[in-house]
C-alpha positions in Angstrom: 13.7 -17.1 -40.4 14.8 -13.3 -39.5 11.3 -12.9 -38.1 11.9 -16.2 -36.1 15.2 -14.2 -34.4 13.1 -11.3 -33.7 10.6 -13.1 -31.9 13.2 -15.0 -29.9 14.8 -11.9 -28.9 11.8 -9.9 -27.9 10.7 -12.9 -25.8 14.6 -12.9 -24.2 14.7 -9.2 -23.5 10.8 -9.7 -22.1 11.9 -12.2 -19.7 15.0 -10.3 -18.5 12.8 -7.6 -17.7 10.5 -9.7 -15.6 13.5 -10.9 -13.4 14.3 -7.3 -12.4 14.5 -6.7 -8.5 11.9 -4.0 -7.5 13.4 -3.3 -3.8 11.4 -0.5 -1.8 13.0 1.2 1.2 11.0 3.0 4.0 13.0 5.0 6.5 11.5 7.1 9.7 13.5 9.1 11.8 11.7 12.2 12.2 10.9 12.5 8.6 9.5 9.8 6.5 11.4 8.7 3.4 10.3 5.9 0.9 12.2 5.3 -2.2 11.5 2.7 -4.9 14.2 1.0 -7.1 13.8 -0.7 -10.2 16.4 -2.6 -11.2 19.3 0.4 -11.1 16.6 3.0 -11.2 15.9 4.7 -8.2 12.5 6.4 -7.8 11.8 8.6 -4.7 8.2 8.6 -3.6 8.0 10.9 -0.3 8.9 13.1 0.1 7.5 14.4 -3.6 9.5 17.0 -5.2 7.9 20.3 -5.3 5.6 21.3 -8.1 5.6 24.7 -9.9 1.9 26.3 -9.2 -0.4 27.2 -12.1 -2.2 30.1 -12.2 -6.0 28.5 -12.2 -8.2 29.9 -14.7 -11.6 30.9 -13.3 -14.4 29.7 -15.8 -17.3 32.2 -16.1 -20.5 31.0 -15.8 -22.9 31.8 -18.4 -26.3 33.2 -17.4 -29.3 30.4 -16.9 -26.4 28.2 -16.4 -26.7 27.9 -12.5 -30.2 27.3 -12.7 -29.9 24.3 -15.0 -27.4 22.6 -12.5 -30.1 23.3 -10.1 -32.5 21.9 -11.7 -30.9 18.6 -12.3 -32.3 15.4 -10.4 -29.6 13.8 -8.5 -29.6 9.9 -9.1 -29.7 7.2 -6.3 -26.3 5.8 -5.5 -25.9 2.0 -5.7 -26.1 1.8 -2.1 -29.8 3.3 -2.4 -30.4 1.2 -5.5 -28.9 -2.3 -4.7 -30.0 -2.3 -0.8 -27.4 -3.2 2.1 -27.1 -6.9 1.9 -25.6 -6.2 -1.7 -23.5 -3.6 -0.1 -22.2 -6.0 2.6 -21.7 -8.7 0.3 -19.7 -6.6 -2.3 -17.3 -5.9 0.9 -17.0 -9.7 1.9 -16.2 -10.3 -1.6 -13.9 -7.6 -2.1 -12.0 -8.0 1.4 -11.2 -12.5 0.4 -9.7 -10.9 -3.2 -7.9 -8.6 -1.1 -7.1 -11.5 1.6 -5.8 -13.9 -1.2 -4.3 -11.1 -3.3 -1.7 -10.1 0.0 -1.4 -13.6 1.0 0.4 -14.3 -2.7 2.4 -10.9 -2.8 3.7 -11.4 0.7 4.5 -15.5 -0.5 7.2 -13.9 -3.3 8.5 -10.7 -0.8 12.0 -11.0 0.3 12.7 -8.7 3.7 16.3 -7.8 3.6 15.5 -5.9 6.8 12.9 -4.6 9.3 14.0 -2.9 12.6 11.6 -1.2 14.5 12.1 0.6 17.3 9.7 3.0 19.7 9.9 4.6 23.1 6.7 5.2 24.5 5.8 8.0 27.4 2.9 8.9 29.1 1.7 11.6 31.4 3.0 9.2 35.0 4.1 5.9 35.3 1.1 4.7 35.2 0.0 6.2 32.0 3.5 5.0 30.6 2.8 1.4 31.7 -0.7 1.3 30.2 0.7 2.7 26.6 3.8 0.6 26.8 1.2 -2.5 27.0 -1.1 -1.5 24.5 2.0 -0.8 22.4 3.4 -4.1 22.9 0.1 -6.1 22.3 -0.6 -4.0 18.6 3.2 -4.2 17.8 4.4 -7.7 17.9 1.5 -9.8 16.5 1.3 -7.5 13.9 5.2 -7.4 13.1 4.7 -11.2 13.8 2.3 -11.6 10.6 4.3 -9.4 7.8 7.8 -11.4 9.0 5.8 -15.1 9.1 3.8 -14.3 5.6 7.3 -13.0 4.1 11.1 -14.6 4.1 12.4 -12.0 6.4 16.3 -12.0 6.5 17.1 -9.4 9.3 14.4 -8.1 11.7 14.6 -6.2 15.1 12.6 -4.8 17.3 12.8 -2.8 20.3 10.0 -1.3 22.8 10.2 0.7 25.6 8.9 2.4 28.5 10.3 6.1 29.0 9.1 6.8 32.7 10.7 10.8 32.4 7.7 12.7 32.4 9.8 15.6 29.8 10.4 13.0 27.5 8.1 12.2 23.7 7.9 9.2 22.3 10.0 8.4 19.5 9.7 6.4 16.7 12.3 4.5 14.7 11.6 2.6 11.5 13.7 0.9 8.7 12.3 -1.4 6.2 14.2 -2.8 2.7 12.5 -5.4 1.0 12.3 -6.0 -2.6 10.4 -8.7 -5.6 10.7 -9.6 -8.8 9.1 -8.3 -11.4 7.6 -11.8 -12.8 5.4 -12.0 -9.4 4.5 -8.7 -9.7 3.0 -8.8 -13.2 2.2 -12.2 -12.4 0.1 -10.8 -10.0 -1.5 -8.3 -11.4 -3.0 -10.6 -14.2 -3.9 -13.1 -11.8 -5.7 -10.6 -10.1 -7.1 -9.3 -12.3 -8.7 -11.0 -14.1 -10.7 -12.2 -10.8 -11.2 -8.5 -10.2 -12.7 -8.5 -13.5 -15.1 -11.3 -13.0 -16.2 -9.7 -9.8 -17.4 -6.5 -11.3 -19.2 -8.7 -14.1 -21.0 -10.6 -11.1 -22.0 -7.4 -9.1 -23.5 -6.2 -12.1 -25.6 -8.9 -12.9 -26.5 -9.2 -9.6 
C-alpha cells in the first residue's frame, strides 16, 4: 500500500504545480523591462544581466582543409526541392496552428492591467494630424483584439496629438497579466502533438 501513498502524493504535488500563476509584467518608460514570475519566483527577462566574455579560441585550419570545404556541393533547400505551392501551403498550415494555438492561450489569459499611452508629433500640424490618425487606426483595433480575446480587468488608453514642433513622441506602456500553469502545459501537449502530425504530413508530402 506504501507505493499506493507515493503515487497519490506525486500526483497531489503534480497538480499543485500545475495551478501555479505564471504572471508576466512588461513596463516601458524609456527603457523596456519585462519580468516573469512563477509562482513566488521572479525571473527578469530584459534587460539580461551581463555576461562575463570568453576569450574565443581561434581553430587553426589544417592545410588541404579549405579546399575540401570548397570542394563540397551545396544541396538544394526544400524550397528548391519541394516547389512553391508546397512552400505556400506549409505557411497556410503553419499560420491556422498558430491562429488556433493564440486563440486558446488568449481564451485562459487573465489581464490584471493594460494602459497604454503615446503622444505623437510630427514635423507641422499637418504631419502631427496624419501620424495621430494612423496611430489611432493601428492602435485601438489592435488593443481592441488582445482585450476581447482575453478577460481584461483594467485597461487604459490614451492618444494624443502634440502640435509643439520641439516636442518627441513618447511612449508609455504597462501590461500585467498572468495564467495557470495547467493551460500552459495543457497547451503545449495539445499543440503539440498537432505540431507533430504536421511535420509527419509535410514530409510525406
Amino acid at each position: 500500500m506504501l507505493w499506493l501513498y507515493i503515487l497519490l502524493g506525486l500526483l497531489l504535488a503534480i497538480f499543485l504545480l500545475l495551478l501555479v500563476p505564471v504572471s508576466i509584467t512588461i513596463k516601458y518608460e524609456n527603457d523596456l523591462l519585462c519580468k516573469l514570475r512563477i509562482g513566488f519566483v521572479p525571473i527578469t527577462i530584459y534587460p539580461p544581466k551581463p555576461k562575463k566574455e570568453k576569450k574565443k579560441k581561434v581553430k587553426k585550419k589544417e592545410p588541404g582543409q579549405e579546399k575540401q570545404e570548397e570542394s563540397k556541393e551545396k544541396k538544394p533547400n526544400l524550397l528548391q526541392e519541394k516547389g512553391l505551392s508546397w512552400f505556400i501551403n506549409l505557411i497556410k498550415k503553419v499560420a491556422e496552428l498558430a491562429k488556433d494555438a493564440l486563440k486558446d492561450f488568449f481564451k485562459h489569459i487573465i489581464i490584471n492591467r493594460f494602459m497604454l499611452s503615446i503622444t505623437i508629433s510630427g514635423n507641422d500640424a499637418a504631419d502631427t494630424a496624419i501620424k495621430y490618425g494612423k496611430l489611432w487606426a493601428a492602435v485601438y483595433p489592435a488593443v481592441g483584439i488582445i482585450t476581447g480575446a482575453a478577460k481584461c480587468k483594467k485597461c487604459g488608453i490614451d492618444l494624443a496629438p502634440d502640435f509643439d514642433k520641439k516636442s518627441k513622441a513618447s511612449i508609455y506602456f504597462d501590461l500585467k497579466a498572468r495564467i495557470l500553469a495547467l493551460w500552459i502545459v495543457g497547451l503545449i501537449i495539445k499543440y503539440g502533438v498537432k505540431g507533430i502530425k504536421l511535420m509527419f504530413e509535410i514530409k510525406d508530402e
